[in-house]
PDB file of N, H, CA, C and O in Angstrom:
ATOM      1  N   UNK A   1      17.527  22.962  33.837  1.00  0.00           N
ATOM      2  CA  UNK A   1      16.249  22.358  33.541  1.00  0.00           C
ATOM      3  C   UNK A   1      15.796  22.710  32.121  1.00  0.00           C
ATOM      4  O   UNK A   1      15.127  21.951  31.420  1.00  0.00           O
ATOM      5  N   UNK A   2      16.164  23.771  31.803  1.00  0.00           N
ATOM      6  H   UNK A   2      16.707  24.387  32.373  1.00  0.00           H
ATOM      7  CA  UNK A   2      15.479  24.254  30.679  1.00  0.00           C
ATOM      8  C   UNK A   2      16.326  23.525  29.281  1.00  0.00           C
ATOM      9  O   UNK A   2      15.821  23.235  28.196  1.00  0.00           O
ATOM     10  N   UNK A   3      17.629  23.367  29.678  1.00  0.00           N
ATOM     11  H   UNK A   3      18.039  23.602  30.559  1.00  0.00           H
ATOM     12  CA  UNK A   3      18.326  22.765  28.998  1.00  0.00           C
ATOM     13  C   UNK A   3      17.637  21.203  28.588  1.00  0.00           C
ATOM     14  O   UNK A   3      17.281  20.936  27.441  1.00  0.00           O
ATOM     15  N   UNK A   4      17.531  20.282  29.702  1.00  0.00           N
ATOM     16  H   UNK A   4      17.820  20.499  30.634  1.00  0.00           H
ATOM     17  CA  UNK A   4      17.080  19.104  29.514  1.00  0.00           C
ATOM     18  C   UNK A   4      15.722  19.384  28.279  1.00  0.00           C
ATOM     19  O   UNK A   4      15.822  19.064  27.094  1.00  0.00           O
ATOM     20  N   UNK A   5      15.213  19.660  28.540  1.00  0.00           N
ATOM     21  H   UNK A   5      15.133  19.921  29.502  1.00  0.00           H
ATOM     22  CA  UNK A   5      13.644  20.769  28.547  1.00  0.00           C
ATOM     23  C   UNK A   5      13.852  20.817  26.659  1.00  0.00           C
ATOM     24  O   UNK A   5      13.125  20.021  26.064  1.00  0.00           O
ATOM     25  N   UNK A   6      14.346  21.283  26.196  1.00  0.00           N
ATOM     26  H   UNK A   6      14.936  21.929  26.679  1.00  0.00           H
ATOM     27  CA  UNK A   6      15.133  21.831  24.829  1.00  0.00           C
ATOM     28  C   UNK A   6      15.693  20.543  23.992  1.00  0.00           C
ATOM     29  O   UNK A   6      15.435  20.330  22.808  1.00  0.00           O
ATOM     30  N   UNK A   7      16.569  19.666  24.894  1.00  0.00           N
ATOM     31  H   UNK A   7      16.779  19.839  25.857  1.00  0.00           H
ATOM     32  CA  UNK A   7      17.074  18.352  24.629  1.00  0.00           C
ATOM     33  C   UNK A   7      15.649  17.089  23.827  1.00  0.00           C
ATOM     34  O   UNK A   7      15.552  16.497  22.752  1.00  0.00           O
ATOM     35  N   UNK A   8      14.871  17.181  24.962  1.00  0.00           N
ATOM     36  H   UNK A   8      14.950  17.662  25.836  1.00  0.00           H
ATOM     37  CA  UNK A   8      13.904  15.983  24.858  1.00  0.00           C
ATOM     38  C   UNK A   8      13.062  17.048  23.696  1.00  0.00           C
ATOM     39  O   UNK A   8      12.712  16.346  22.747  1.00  0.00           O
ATOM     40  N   UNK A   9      12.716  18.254  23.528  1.00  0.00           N
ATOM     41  H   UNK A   9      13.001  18.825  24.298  1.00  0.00           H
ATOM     42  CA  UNK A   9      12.084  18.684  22.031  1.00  0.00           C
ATOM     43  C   UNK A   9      12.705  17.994  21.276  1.00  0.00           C
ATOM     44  O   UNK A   9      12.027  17.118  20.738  1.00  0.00           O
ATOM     45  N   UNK A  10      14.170  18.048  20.898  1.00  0.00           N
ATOM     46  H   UNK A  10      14.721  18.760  21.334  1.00  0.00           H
ATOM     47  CA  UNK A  10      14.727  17.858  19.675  1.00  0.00           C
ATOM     48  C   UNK A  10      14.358  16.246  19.394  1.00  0.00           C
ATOM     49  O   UNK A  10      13.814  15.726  18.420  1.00  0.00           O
ATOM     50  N   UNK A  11      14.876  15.660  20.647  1.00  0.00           N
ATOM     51  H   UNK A  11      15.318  16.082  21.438  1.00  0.00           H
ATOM     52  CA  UNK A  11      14.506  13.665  20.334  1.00  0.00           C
ATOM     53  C   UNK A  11      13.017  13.685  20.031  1.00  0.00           C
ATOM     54  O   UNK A  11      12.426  12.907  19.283  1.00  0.00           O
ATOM     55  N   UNK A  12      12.462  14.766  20.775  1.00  0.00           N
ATOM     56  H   UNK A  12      12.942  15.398  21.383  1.00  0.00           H
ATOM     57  CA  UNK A  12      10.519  14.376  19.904  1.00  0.00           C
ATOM     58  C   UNK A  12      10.383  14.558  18.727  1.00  0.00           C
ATOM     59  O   UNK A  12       9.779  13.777  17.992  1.00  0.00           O
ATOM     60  N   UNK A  13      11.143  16.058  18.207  1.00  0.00           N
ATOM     61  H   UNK A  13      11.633  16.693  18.804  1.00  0.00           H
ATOM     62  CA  UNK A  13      10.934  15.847  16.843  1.00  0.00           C
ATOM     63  C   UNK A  13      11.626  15.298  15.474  1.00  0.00           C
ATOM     64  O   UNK A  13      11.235  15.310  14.307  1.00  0.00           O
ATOM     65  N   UNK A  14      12.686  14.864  16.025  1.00  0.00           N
ATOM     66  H   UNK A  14      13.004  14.854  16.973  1.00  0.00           H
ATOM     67  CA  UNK A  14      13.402  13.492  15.209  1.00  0.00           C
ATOM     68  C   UNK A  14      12.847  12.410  15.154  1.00  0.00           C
ATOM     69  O   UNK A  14      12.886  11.669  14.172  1.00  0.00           O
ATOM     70  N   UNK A  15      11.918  12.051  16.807  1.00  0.00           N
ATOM     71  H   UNK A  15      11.886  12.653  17.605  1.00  0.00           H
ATOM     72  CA  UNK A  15      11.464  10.869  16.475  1.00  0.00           C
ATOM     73  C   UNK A  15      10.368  11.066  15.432  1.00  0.00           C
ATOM     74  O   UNK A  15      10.325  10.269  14.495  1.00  0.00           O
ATOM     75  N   UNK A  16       9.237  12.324  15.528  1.00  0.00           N
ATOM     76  H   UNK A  16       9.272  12.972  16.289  1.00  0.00           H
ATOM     77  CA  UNK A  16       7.984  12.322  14.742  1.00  0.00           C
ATOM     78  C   UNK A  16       8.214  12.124  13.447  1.00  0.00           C
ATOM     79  O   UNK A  16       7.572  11.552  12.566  1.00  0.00           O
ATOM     80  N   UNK A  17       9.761  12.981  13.480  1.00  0.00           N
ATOM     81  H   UNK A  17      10.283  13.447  14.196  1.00  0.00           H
ATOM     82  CA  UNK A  17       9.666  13.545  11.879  1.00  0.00           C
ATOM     83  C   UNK A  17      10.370  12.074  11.007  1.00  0.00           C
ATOM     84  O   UNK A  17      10.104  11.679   9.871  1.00  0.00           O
ATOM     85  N   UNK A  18      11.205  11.570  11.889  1.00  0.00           N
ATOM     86  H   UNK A  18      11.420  11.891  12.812  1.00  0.00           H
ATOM     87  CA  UNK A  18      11.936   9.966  10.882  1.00  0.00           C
ATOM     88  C   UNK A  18      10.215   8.847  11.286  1.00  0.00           C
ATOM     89  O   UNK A  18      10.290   7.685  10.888  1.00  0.00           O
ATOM     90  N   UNK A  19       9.036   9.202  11.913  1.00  0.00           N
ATOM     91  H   UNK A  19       8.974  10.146  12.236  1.00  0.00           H
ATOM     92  CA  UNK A  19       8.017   8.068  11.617  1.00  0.00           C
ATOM     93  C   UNK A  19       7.491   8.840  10.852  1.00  0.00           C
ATOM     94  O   UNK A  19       8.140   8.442   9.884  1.00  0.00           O
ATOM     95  N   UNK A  20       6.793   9.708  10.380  1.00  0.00           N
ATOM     96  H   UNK A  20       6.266  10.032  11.166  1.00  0.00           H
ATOM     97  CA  UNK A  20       6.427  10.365   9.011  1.00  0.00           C
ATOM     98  C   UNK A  20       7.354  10.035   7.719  1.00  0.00           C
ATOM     99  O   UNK A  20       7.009   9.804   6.560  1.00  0.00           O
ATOM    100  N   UNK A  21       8.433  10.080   8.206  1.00  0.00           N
ATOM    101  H   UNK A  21       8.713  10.267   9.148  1.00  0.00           H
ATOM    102  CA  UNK A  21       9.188   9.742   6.912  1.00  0.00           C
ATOM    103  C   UNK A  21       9.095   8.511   5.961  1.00  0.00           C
ATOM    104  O   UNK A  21       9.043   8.336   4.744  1.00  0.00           O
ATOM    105  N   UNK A  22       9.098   7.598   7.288  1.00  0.00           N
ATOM    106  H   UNK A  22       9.140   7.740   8.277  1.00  0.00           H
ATOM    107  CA  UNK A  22       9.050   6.078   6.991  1.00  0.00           C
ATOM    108  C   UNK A  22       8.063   5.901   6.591  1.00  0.00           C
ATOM    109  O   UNK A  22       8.031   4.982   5.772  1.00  0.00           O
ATOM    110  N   UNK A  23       6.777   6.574   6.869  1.00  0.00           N
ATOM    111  H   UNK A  23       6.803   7.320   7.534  1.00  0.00           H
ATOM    112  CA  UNK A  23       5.862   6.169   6.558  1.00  0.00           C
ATOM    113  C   UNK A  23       5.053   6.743   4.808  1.00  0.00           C
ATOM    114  O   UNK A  23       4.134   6.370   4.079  1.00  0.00           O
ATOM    115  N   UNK A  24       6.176   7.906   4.832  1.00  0.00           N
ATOM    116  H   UNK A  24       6.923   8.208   5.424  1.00  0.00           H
ATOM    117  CA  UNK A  24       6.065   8.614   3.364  1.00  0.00           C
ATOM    118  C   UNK A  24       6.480   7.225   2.576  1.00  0.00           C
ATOM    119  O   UNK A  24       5.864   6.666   1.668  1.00  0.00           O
ATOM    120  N   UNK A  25       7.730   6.842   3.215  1.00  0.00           N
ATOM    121  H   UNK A  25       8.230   7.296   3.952  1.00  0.00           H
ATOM    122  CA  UNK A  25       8.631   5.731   2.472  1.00  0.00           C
ATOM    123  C   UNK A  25       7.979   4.682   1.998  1.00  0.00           C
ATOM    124  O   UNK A  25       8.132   4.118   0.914  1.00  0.00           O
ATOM    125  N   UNK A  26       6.913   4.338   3.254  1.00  0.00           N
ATOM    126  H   UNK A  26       6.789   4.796   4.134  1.00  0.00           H
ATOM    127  CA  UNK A  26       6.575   3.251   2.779  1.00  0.00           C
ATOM    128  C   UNK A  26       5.061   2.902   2.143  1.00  0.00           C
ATOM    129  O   UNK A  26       4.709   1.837   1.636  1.00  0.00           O
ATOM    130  N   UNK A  27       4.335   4.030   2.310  1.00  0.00           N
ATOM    131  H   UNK A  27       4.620   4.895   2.722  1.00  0.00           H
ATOM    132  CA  UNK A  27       3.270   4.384   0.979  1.00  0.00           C
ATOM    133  C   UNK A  27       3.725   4.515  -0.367  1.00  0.00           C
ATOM    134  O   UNK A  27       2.927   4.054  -1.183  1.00  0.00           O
ATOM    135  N   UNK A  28       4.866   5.051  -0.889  1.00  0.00           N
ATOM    136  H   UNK A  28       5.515   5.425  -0.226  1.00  0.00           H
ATOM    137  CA  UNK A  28       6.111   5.282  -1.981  1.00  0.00           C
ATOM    138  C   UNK A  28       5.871   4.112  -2.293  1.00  0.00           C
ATOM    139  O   UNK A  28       4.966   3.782  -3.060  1.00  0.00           O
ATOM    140  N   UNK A  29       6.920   3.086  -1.545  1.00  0.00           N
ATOM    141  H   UNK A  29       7.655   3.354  -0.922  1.00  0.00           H
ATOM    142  CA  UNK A  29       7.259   1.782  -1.687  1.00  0.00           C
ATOM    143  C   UNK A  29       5.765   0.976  -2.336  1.00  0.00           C
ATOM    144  O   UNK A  29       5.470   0.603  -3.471  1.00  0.00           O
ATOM    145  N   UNK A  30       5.132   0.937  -1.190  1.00  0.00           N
ATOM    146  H   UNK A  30       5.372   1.241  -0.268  1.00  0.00           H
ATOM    147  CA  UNK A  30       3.485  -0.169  -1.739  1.00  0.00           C
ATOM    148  C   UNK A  30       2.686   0.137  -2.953  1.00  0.00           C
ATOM    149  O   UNK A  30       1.968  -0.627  -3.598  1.00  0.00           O
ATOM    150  N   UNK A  31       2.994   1.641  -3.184  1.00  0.00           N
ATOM    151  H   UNK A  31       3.577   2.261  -2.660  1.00  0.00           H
ATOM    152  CA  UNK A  31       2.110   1.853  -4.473  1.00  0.00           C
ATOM    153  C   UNK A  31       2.845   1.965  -5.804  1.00  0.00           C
ATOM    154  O   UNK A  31       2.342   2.402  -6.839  1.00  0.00           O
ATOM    155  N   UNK A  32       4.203   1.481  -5.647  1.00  0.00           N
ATOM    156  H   UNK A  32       4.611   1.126  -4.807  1.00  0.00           H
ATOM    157  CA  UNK A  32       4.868   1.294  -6.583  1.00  0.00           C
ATOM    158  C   UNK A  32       4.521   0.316  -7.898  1.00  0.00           C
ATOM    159  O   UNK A  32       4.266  -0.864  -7.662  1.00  0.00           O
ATOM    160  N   UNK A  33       4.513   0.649  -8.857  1.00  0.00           N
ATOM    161  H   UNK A  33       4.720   1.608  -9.049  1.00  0.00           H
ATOM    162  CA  UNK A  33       4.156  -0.500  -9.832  1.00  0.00           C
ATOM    163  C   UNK A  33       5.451  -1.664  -9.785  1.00  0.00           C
ATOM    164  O   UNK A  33       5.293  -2.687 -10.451  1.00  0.00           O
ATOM    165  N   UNK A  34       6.212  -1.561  -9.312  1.00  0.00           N
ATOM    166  H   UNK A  34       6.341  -0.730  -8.771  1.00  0.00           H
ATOM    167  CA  UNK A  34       7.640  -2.487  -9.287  1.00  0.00           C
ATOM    168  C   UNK A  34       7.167  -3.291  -7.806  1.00  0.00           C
ATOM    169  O   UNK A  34       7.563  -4.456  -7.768  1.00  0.00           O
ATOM    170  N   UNK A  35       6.579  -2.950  -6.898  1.00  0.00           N
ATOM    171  H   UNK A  35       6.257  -2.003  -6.929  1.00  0.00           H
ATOM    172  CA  UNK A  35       6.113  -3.767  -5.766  1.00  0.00           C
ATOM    173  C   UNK A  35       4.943  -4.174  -6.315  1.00  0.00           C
ATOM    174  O   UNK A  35       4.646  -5.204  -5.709  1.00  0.00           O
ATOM    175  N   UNK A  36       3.977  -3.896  -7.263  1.00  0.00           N
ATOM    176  H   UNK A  36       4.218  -3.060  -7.755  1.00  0.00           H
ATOM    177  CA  UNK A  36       2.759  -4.532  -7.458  1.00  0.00           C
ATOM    178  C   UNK A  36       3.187  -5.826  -8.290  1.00  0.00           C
ATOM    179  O   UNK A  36       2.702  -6.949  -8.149  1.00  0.00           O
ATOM    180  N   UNK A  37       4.350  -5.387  -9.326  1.00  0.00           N
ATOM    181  H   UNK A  37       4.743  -4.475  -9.440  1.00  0.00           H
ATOM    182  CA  UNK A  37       4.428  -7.168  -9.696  1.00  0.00           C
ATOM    183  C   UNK A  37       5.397  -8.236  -9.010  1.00  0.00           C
ATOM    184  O   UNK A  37       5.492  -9.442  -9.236  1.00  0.00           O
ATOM    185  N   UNK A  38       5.882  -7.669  -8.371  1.00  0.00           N
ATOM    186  H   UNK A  38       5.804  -6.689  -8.187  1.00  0.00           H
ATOM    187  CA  UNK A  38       6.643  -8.242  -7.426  1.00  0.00           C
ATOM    188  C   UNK A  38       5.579  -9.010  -6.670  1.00  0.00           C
ATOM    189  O   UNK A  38       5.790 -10.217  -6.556  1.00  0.00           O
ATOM    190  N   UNK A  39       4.529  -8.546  -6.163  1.00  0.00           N
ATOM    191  H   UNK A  39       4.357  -7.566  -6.256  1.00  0.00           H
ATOM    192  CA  UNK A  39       3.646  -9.200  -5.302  1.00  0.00           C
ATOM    193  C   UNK A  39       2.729 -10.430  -5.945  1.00  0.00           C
ATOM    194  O   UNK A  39       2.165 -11.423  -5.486  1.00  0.00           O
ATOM    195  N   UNK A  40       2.943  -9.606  -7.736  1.00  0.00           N
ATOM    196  H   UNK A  40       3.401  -8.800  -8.110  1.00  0.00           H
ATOM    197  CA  UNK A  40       1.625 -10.596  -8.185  1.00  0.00           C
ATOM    198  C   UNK A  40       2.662 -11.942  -8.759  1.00  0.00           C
ATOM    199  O   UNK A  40       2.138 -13.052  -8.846  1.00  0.00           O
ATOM    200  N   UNK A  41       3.484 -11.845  -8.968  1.00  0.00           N
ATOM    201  H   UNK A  41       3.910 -10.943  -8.897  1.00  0.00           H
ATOM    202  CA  UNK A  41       4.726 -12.915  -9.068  1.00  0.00           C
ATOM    203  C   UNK A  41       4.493 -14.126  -7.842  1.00  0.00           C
ATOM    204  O   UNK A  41       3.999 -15.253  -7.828  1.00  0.00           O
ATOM    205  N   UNK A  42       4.892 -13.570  -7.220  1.00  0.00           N
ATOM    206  H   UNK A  42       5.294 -12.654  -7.230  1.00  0.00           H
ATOM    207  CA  UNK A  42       4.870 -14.086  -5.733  1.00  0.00           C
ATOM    208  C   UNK A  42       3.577 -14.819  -5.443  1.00  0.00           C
ATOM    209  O   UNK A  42       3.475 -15.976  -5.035  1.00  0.00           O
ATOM    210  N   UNK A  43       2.992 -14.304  -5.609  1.00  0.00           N
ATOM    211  H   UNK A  43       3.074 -13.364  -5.940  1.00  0.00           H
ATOM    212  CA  UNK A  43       1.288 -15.232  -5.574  1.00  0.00           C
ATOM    213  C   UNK A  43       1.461 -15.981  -5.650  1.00  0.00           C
ATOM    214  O   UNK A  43       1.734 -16.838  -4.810  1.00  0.00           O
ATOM    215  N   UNK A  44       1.309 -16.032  -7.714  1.00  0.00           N
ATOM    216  H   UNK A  44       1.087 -15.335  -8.397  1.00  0.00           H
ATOM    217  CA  UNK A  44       1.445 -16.805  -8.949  1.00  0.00           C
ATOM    218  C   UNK A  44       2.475 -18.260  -8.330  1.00  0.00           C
ATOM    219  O   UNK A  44       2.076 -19.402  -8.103  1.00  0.00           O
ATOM    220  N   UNK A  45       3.730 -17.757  -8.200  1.00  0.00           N
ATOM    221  H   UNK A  45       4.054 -16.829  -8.384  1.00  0.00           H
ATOM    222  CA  UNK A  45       4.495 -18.866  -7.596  1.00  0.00           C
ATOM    223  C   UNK A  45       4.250 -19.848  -6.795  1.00  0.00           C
ATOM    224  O   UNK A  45       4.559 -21.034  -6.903  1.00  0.00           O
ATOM    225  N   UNK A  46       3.508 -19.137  -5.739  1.00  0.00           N
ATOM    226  H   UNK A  46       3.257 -18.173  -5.652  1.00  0.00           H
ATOM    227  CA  UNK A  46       2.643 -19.657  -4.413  1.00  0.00           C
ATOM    228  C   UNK A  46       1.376 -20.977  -4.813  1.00  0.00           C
ATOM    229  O   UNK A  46       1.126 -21.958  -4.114  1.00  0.00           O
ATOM    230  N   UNK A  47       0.680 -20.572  -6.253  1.00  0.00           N
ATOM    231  H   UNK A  47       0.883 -19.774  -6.821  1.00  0.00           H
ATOM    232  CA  UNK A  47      -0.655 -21.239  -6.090  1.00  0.00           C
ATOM    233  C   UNK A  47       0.013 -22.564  -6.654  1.00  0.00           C
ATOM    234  O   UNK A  47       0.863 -22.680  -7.538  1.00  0.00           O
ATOM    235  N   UNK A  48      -0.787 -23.780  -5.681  1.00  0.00           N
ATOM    236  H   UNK A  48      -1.477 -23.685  -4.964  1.00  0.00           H
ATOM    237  CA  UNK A  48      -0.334 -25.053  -6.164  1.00  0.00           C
ATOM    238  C   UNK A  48      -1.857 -25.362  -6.995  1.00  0.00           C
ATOM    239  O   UNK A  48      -2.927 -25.570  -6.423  1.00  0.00           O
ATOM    240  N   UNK A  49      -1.679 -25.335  -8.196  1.00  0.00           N
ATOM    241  H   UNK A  49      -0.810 -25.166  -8.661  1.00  0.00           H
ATOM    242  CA  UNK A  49      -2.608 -26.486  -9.452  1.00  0.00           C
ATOM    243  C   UNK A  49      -2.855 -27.590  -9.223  1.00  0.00           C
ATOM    244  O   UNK A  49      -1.862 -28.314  -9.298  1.00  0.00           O
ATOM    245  N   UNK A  50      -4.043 -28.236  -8.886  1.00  0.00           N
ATOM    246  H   UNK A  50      -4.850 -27.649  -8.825  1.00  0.00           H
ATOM    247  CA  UNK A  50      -4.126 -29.234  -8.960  1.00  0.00           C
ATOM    248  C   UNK A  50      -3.703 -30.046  -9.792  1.00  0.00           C
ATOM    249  O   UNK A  50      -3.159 -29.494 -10.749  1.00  0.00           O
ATOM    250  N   UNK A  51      -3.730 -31.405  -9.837  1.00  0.00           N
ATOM    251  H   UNK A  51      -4.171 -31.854  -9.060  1.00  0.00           H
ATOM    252  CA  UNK A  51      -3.137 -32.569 -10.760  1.00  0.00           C
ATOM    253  C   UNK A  51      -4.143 -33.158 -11.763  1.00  0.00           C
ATOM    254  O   UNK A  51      -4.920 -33.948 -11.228  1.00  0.00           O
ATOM    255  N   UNK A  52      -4.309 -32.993 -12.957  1.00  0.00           N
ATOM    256  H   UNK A  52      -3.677 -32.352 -13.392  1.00  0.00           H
ATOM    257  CA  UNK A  52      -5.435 -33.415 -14.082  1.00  0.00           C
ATOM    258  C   UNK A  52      -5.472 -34.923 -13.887  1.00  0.00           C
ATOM    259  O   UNK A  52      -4.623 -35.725 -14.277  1.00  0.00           O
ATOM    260  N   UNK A  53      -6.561 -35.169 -13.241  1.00  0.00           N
ATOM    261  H   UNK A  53      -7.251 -34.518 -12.925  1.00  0.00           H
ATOM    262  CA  UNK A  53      -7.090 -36.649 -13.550  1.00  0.00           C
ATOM    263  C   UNK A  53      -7.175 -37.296 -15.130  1.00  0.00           C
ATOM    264  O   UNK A  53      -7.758 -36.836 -16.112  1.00  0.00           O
ATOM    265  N   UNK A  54      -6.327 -38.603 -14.982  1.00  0.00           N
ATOM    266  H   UNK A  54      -5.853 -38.976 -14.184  1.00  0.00           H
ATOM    267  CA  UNK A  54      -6.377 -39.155 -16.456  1.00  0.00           C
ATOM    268  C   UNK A  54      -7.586 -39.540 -16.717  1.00  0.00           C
ATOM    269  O   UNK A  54      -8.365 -40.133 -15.971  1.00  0.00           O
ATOM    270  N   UNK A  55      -7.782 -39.083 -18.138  1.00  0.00           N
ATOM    271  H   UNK A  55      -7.150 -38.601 -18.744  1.00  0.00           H
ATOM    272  CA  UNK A  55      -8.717 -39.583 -19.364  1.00  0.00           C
ATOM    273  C   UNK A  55      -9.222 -41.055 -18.932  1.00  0.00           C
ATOM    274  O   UNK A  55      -8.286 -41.851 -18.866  1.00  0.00           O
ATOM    275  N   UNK A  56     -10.760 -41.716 -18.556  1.00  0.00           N
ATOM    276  H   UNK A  56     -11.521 -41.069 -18.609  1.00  0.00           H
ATOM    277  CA  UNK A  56     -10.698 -42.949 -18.311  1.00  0.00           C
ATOM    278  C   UNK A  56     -10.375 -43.728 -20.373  1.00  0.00           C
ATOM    279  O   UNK A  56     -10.321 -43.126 -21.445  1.00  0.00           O
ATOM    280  N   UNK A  57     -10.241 -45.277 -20.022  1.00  0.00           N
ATOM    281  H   UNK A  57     -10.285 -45.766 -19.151  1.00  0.00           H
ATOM    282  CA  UNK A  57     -10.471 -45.740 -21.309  1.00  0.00           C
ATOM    283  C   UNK A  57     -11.286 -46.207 -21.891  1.00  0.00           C
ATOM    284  O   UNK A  57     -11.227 -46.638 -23.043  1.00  0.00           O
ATOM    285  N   UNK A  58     -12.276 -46.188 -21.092  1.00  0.00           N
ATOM    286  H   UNK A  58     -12.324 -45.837 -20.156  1.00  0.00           H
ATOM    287  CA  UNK A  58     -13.498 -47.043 -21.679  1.00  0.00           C
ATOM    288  C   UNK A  58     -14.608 -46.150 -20.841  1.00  0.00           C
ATOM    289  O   UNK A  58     -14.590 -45.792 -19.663  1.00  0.00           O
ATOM    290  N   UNK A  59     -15.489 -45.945 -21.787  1.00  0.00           N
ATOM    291  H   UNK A  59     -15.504 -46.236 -22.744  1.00  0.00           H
ATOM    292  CA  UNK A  59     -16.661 -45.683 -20.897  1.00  0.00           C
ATOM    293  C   UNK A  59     -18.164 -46.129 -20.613  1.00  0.00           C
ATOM    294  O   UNK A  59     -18.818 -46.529 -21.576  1.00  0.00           O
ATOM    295  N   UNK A  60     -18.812 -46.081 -19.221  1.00  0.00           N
ATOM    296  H   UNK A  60     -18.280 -45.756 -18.439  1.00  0.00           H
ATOM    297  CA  UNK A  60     -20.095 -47.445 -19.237  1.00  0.00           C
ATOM    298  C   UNK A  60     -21.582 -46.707 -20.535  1.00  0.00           C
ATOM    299  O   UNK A  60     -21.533 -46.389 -21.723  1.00  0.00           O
ATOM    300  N   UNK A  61     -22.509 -46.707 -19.691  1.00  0.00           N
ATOM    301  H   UNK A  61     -22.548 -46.966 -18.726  1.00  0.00           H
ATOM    302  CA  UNK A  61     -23.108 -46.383 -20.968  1.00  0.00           C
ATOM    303  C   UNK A  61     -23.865 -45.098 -20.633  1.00  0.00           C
ATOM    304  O   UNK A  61     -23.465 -44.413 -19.692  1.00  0.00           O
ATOM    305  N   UNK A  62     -24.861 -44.755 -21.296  1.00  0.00           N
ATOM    306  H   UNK A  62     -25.185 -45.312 -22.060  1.00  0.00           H
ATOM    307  CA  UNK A  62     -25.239 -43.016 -21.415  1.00  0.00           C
ATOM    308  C   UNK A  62     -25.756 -42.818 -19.825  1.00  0.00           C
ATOM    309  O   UNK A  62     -25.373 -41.951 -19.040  1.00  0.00           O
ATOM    310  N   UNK A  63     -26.951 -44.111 -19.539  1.00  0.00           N
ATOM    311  H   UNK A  63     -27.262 -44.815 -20.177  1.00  0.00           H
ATOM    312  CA  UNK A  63     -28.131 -44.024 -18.293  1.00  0.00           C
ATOM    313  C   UNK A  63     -27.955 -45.436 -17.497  1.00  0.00           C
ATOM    314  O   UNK A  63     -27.868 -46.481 -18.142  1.00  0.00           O
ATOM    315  N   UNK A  64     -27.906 -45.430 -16.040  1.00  0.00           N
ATOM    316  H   UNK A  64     -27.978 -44.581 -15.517  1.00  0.00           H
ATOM    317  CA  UNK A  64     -28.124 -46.842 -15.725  1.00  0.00           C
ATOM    318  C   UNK A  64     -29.568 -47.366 -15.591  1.00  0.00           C
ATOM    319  O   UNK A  64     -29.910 -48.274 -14.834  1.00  0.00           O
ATOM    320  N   UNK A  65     -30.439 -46.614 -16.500  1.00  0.00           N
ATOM    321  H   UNK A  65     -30.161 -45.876 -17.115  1.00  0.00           H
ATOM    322  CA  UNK A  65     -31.465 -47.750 -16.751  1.00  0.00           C
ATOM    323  C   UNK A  65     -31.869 -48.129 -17.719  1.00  0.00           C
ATOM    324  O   UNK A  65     -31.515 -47.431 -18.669  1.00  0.00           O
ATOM    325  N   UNK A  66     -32.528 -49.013 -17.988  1.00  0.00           N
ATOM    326  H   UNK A  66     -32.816 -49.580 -17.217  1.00  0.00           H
ATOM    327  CA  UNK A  66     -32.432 -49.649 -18.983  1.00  0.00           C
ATOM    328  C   UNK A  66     -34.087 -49.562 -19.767  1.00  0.00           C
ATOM    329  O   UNK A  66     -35.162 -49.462 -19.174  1.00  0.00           O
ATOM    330  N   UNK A  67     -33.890 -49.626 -21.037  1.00  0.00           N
ATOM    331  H   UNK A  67     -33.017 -49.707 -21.519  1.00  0.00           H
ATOM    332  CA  UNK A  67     -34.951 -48.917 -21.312  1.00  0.00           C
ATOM    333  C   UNK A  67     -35.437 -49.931 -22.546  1.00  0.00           C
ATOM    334  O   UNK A  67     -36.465 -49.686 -23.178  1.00  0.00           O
TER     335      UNK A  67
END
């Protein structure tokens, strides 16, 4: 029993200690300046611009009333 007992410590603290890790890893990772432009790239790529309406050619007059 004590054996089992000893066993399941070790898998608890492999498991705690590799999710701390990952999670060291992946605060590392996000505050990286190499992931910040990576992200702001990615945006940028993302935003669709609208389409510039053409210039009319003629235009009516200043007021529609008439004075």
């Amino acid at each position: 029993m004590a054996k089992i007992s000893q066993i399941l410590s070790i898998l608890s603290f492999i498991l705690s200690a590799s999710t701390v890790g990952a999670g060291v890893y992946g605060y590392m990772m996000v505050t990286s300046e190499d992931f910040k432009e990576k992200m702001i790239q990615e945006v940028i790529s993302n935003i669709k611009m609208p389409e510039m309406p053409e210039m009319p050619k003629t235009t009516g007059g200043v007021s529609p009333f008439k004075i």
